[in-house]
Structures are given as C-alpha cells and as structure tokens.
C-alpha positions in Angstrom: 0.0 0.0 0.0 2.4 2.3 0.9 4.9 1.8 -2.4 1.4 2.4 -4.3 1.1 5.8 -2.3 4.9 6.4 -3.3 4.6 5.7 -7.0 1.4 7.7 -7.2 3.6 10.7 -5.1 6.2 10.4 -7.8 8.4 8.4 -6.0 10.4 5.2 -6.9 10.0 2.2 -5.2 11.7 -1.1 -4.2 11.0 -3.6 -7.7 9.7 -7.1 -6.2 8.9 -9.8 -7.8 7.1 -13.6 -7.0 8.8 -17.3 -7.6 5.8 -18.7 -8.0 7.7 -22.6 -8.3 9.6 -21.3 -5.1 6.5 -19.6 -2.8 9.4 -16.4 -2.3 9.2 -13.2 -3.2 12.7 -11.3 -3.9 13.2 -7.6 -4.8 14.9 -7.1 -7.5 18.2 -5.2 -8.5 16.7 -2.1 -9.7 14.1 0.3 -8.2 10.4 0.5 -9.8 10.1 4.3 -10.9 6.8 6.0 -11.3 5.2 6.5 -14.3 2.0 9.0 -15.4 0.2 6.2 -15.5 0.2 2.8 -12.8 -1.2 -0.7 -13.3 -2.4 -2.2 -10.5 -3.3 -5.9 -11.3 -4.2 -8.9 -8.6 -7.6 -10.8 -8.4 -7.2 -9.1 -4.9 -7.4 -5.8 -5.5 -10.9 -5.0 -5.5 -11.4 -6.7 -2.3 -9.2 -4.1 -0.5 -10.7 -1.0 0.9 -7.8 0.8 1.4 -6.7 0.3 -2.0 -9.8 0.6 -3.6 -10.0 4.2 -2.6 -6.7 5.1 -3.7 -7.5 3.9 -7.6 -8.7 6.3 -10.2 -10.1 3.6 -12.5 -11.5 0.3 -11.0 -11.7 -2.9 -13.5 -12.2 -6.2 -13.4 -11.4 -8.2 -15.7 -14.2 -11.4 -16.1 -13.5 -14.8 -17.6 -15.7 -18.3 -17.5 -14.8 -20.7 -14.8 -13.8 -23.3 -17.4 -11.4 -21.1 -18.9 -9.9 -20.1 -15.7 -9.2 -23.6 -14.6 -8.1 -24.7 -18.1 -5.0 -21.5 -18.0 -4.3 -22.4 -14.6 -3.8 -26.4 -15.3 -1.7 -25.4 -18.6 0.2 -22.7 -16.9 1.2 -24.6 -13.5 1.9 -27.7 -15.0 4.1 -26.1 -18.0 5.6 -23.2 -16.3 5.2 -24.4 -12.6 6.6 -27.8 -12.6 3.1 -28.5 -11.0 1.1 -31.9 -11.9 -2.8 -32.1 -12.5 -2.8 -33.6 -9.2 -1.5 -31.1 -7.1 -2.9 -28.3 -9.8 -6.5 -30.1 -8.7 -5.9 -30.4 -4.7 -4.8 -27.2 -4.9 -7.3 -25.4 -7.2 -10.9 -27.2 -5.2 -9.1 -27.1 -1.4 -8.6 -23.0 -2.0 -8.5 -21.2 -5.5 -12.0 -22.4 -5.7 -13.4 -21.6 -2.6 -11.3 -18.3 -2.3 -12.7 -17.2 -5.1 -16.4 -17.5 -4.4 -15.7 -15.8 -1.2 -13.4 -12.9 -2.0 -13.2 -12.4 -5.7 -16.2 -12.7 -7.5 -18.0 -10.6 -4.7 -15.3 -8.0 -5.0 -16.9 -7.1 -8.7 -19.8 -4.9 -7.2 -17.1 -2.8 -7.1 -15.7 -2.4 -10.1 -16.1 0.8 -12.2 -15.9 -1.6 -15.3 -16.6 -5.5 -15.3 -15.1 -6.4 -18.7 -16.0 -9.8 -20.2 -13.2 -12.2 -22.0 -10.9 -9.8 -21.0 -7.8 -9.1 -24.0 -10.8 -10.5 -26.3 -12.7 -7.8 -25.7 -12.2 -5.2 -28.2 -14.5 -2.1 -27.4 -13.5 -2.2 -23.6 -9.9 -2.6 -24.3 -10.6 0.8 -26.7 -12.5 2.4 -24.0 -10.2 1.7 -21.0 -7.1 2.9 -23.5 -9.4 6.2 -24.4 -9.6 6.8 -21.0 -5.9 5.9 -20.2 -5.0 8.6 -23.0 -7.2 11.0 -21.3 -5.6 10.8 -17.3 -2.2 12.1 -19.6 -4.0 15.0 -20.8 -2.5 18.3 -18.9 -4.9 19.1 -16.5 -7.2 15.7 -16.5 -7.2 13.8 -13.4 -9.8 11.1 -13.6 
C-alpha cells in the first residue's frame, strides 16, 4: 500500500517480484520508478478497501470458470513444474473456494466489469481512451 502511495507521489520504489515454483518473493536489482500512469493488477485488489480508494479507474477483468481452470492447469503444469494432481488439490481445497468468497464478490465494485478480458475489443478501446485522457495536462480522472 504504501509503495502504491509512493509511486502515485512520484516516487520510486523497491521492484519485487514472486517465484511462484519457489513460494518467495525477492526484490529485485533495480528500483520500480513512477510512471504518469500505474497498473495495479491482482484478483485481490478489488477486495481491499484501502486500495480501492486510492485507484482512479476500478476494473475487473471477467472470464468463465472453465477457462480459468483450463489456464491455470496449462500454466502450473508447463511453467510451474506443478502436476494435475496437485494443480487439482490445490485449485478445489482453496483457489476455488477463495474465489467464491473474495473475488467474484469484490466485482460490485468495479467501475468496469469487462467480459473475455484481451478478447474484448471495445472495452480494451474504451479503457485505452480513457488511459490517454488521465495524460492529458490538467485531466485527473
């Protein structure tokens, strides 16, 4: 929270990154500047008050259930060193019910629920449009 508050302040911050195959995080050689405009992605974020008030644009980003488990198995198995087994355990002991209970509800507060996500032409131009717009001299959100 408070590295969000220092980017948005114009201030860099430390650059961390997550070994997902390892369960560590690290930070990493060089510091994350700010930039005009910030990305804050996590299926998280929404759930958090205390960030929730600090974004200008809220999104979230919707996708089917079968398509989420189908990445996840692909990714975790190919990338992770994971196998379907523990991908499985793993996916109905928590991601599953983790998600019903913090994600999906988190959507309510969303400024703009976007279905199929990078599929999704017209929101991806409208989100842009509106990207463009915060750099405008003078436009804030």
């Amino acid at each position: 929270m408070e590295d969000l508050r220092d980017l948005k302040a114009g201030r860099p911050v430390p650059h961390l990154t997550y070994d997902h195959a390892a369960y560590t995080r690290r930070v990493l050689p060089d510091p994350l500047p700010p930039r005009p405009v910030l990305l804050l992605e996590g299926i998280l974020i929404l759930a958090e008050e205390s960030l929730r008030r600090i974004m200008d644009i809220k999104l979230f980003i919707d996708t089917d259930p079968d398509v989420r488990i189908l990445r996840r198995l692909e990714r975790d198995i190919a990338e992770r060193g994971r196998t379907f087994e523990s991908v499985s355990r793993q996916y109905l002991g928590s991601v599953r019910p983790m998600h019903l209970e913090f994600v999906e509800p988190s959507k309510r507060y969303a400024d703009l629920i976007i279905p199929e996500g990078a599929e999704n032409e017209v929101a991806l131009e409208a989100v842009l449009a509106r990207a463009h717009a915060m750099l405008e001299p003078g436009v804030r959100s």
